[in-house]
C-alpha positions as CSV (number, residue, x, y, z in Angstrom):
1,X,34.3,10.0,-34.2
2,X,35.6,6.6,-34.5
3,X,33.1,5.7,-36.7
4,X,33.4,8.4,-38.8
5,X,36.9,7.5,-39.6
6,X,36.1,4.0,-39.9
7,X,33.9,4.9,-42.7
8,X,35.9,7.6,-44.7
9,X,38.1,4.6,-44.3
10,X,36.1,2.2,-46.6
11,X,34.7,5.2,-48.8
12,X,38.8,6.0,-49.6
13,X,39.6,2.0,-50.1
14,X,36.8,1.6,-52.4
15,X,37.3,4.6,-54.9
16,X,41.4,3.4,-54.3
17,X,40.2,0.2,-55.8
18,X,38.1,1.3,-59.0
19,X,38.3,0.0,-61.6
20,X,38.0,2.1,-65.1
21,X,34.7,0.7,-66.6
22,X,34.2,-0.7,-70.3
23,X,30.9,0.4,-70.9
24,X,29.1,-1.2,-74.2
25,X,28.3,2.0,-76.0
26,X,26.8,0.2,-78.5
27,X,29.0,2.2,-82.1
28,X,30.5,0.5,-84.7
29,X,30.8,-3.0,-85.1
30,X,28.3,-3.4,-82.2
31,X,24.9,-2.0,-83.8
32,X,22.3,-4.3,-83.5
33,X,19.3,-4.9,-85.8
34,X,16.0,-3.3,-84.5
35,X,12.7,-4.7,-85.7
36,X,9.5,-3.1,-85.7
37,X,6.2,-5.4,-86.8
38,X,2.7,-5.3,-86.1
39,X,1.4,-7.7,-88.2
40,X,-2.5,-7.7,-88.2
41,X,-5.4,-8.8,-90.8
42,X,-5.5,-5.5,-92.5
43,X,-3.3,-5.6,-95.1
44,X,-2.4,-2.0,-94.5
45,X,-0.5,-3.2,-91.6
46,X,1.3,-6.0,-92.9
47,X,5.1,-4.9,-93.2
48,X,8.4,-4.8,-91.0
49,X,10.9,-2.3,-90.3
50,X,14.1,-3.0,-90.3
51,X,16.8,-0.6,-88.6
52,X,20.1,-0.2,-86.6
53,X,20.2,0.9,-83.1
54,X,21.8,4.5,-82.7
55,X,25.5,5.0,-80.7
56,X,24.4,5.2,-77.0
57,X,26.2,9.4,-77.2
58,X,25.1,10.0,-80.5
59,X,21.5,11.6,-81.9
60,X,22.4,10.5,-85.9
61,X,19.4,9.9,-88.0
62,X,17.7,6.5,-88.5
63,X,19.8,4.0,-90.4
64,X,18.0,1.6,-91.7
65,X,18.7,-1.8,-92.4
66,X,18.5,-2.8,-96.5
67,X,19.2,-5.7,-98.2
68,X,17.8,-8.3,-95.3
69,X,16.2,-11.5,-96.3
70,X,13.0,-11.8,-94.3
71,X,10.3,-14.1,-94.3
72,X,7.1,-14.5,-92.6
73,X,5.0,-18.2,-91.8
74,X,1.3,-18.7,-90.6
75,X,0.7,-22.2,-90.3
76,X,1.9,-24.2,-93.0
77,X,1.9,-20.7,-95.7
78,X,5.7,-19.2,-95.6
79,X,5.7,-15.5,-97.6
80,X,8.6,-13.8,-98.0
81,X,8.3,-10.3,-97.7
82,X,10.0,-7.6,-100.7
83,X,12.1,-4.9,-99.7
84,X,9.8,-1.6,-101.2
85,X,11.5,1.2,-99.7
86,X,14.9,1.7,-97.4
87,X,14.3,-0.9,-94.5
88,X,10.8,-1.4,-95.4
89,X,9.6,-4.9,-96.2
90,X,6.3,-5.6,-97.5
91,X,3.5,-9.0,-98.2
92,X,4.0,-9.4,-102.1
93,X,0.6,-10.8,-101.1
94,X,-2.0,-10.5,-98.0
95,X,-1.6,-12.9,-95.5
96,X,-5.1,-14.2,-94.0
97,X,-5.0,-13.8,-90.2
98,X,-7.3,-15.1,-87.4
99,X,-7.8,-15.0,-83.9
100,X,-5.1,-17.5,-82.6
101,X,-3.0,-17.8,-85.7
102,X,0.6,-18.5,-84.8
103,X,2.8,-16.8,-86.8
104,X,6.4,-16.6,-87.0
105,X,9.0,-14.1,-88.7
106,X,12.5,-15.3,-89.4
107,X,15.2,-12.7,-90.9
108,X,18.4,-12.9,-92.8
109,X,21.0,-9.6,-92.2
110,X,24.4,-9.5,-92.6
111,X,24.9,-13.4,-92.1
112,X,22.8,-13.3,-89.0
113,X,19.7,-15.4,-88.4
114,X,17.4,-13.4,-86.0
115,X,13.8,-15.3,-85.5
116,X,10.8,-14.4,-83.3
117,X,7.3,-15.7,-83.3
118,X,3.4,-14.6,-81.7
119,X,0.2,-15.3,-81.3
120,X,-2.9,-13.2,-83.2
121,X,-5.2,-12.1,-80.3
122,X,-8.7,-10.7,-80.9
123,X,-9.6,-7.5,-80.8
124,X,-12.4,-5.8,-79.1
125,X,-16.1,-4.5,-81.1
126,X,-15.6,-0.7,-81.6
127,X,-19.7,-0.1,-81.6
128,X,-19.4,4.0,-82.4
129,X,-17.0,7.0,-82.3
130,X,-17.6,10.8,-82.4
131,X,-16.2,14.1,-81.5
132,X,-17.5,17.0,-79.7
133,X,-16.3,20.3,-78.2
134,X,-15.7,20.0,-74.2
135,X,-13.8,22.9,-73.5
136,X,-11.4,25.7,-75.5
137,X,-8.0,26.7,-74.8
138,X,-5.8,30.2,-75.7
139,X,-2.9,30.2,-77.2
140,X,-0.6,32.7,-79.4
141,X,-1.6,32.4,-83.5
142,X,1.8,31.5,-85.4
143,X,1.1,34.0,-87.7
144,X,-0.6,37.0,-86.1
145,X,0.9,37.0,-82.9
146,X,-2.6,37.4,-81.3
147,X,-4.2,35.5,-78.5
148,X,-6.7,32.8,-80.3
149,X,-9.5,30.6,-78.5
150,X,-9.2,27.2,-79.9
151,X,-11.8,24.5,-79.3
152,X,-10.2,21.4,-77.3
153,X,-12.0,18.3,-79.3
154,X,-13.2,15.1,-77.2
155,X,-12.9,11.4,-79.3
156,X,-15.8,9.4,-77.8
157,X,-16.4,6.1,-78.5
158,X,-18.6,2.5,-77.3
159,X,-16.5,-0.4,-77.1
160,X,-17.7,-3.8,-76.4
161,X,-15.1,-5.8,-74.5
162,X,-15.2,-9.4,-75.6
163,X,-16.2,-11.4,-72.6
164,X,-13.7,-14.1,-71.0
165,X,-10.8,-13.4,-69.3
166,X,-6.8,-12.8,-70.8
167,X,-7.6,-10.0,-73.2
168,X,-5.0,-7.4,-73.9
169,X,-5.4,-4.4,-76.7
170,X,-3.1,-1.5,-78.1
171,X,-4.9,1.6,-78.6
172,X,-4.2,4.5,-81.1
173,X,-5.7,8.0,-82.0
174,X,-4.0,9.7,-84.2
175,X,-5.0,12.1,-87.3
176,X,-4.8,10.1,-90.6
177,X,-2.3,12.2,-91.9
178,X,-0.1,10.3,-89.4
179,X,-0.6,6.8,-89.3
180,X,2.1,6.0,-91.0
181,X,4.6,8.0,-88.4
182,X,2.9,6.2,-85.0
183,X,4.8,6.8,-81.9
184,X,3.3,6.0,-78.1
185,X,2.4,9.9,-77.9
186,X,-0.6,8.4,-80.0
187,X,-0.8,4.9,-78.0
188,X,-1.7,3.4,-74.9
189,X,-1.8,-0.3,-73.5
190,X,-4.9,-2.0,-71.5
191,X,-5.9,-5.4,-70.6
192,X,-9.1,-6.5,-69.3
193,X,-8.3,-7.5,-65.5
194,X,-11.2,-5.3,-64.4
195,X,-13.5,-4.7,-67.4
196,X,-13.9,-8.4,-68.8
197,X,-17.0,-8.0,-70.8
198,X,-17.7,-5.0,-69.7
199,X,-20.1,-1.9,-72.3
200,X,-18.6,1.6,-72.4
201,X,-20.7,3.9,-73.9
202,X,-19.9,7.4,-74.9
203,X,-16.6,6.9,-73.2
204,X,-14.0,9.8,-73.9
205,X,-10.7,7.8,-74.9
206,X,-8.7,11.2,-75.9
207,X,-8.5,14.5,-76.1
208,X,-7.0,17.1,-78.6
209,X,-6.8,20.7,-80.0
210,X,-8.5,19.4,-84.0
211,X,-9.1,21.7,-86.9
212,X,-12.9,20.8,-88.5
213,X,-12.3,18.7,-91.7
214,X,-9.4,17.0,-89.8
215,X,-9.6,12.8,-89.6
216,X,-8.9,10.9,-86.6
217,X,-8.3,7.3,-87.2
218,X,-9.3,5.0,-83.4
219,X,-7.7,2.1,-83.4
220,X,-7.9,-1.1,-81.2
221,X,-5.5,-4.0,-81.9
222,X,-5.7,-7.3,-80.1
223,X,-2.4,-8.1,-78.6
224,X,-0.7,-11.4,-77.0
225,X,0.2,-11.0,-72.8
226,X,4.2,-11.1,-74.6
227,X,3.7,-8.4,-76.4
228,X,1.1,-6.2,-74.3
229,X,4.1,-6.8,-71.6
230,X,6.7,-5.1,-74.1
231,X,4.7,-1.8,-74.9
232,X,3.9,-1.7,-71.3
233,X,8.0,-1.8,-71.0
234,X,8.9,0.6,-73.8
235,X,6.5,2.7,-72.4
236,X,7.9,2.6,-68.4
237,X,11.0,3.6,-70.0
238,X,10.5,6.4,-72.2
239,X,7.6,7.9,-69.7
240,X,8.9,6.4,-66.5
241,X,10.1,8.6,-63.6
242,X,13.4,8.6,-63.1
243,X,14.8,9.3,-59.8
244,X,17.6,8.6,-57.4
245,X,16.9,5.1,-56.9
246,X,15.9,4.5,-60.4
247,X,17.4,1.4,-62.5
248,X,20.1,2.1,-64.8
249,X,19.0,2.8,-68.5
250,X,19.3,-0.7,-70.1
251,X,17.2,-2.2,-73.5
252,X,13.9,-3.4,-72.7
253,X,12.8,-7.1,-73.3
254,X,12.4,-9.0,-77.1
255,X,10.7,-11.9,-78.5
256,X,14.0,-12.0,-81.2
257,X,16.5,-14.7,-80.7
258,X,20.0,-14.3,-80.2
259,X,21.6,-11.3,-79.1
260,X,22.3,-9.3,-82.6
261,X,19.1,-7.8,-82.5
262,X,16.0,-6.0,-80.7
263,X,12.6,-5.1,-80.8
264,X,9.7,-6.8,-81.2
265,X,7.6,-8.7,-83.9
266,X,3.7,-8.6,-82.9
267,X,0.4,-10.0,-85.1
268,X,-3.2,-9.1,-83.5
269,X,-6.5,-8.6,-85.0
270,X,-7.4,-4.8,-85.4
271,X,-10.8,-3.1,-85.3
272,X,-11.1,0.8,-86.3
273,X,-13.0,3.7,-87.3
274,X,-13.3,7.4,-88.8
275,X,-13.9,10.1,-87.0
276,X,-14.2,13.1,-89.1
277,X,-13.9,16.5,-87.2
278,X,-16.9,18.9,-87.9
């Protein structure tokens, strides 16, 4: 009993003691700039996105971030990059990109210098992709209201994984008619600890409920150990289990100096292929 009233004791003293907590919210003045890149050597690829982190209470839509000055350099080539839509910048020209390039970004926003820099990693040998039925699923028609059989489609492929060690890839598949709207529903993150140099052959690598005539783009993007490190990150957090003895929400890591931005600027080499739904 003692102890019992020991501890109520401290319990009382240390709520008596509080403190009200200023919590950074992260609203008004505070926003900070948020830059997405994955620069690799298709030309396709080769824009940023520039955008303002939301109110930590809010859900308001995307802001983005115009009028930024932002250049790109590989080696001793410096490009700088033309805004083409709102918080969209874009190569007036490609920019060749190899294996082991070094390339750094730096950006100009409202009187704030924020610069990161990478390193282009190769990608792996996408040998052949297909898809085939593997099982069916029901589910209510939209229109009808009837109980349909749909076919679930698997994405095979053969990858060759390029043999010695510290290679890390980004994968996506995803139909074409998003490629431009990627999120990590479509993405996943692996390194070759295990599988250095390893064949897979006919290896199913997703899964997905297709209409024939639909296209679904595989892609494989070589990534540095930096970057692999931040998807891996970004995706603990959004995925993550959160329990009791969880961490408390906080940003994950960036490559971007200072501390008025996030995000991360990436360059790899990509390999990819069609797969057209039949």
């Amino acid at each position: 009993m003692k102890n019992l009233l020991i501890f109520l004791a401290i319990i009382s003293l240390a709520f008596a003691c509080e403190e009200p907590a200023d919590l950074d919210l992260n609203n008004g003045d505070n926003l900070k700039l948020v830059v997405d890149g994955l620069i690799t050597d298709d030309p396709d690829d080769q824009y940023v996105i520039l955008s303002l982190s939301n109110n930590y209470l809010g859900a308001d839509a995307k802001e983005f971030a115009t009028g930024a000055e932002v250049s790109i350099t590989n080696g001793d080539l410096t490009y700088n990059l033309v805004e083409t839509d709102e918080g969209r910048y874009e190569f007036a020209e490609p920019m060749p990109l190899k294996d082991g390039d070094s390339v750094s970004i730096e950006i100009l926003y409202n009187d704030k210098v924020s610069q990161a820099s990478d390193v282009a990693n190769r990608s792996l040998e996408l040998l052949d992709a297909y898809a085939a039925i593997t099982s069916y699923i029901e589910e209510q028609d939209g229109e009808t209201g009837e109980i349909v059989e749909r076919p679930i489609y698997s994405i095979f492929t053969s990858i060759q994984e390029p043999a010695g060690p510290g290679d890390f890839f980004l994968f996506s598949i995803v139909p074409k008619q998003l490629t431009e709207e990627l999120t990590l529903d479509y993405m996943f993150s692996v390194n070759d600890e295990m599988v250095d140099g390893v064949l897979f052959e006919d290896f199913v690598i997703a899964d997905g409920t297709y209409a024939a005539g639909d296209t679904v783009v595989v892609e494989a993007y070589g990534l540095s150990k930096a970057a692999f490190n931040y998807i891996s990150s970004v995706d603990q957090a959004v995925y993550g289990q959160a329990g009791l003895f969880s961490p408390p929400p906080a940003n994950v890591g960036t490559n971007i100096s200072g501390d008025s931005a996030l995000g991360f600027f990436m360059v790899g080499i990509k390999t990819s292929m069609d797969v057209v739904i039949e």
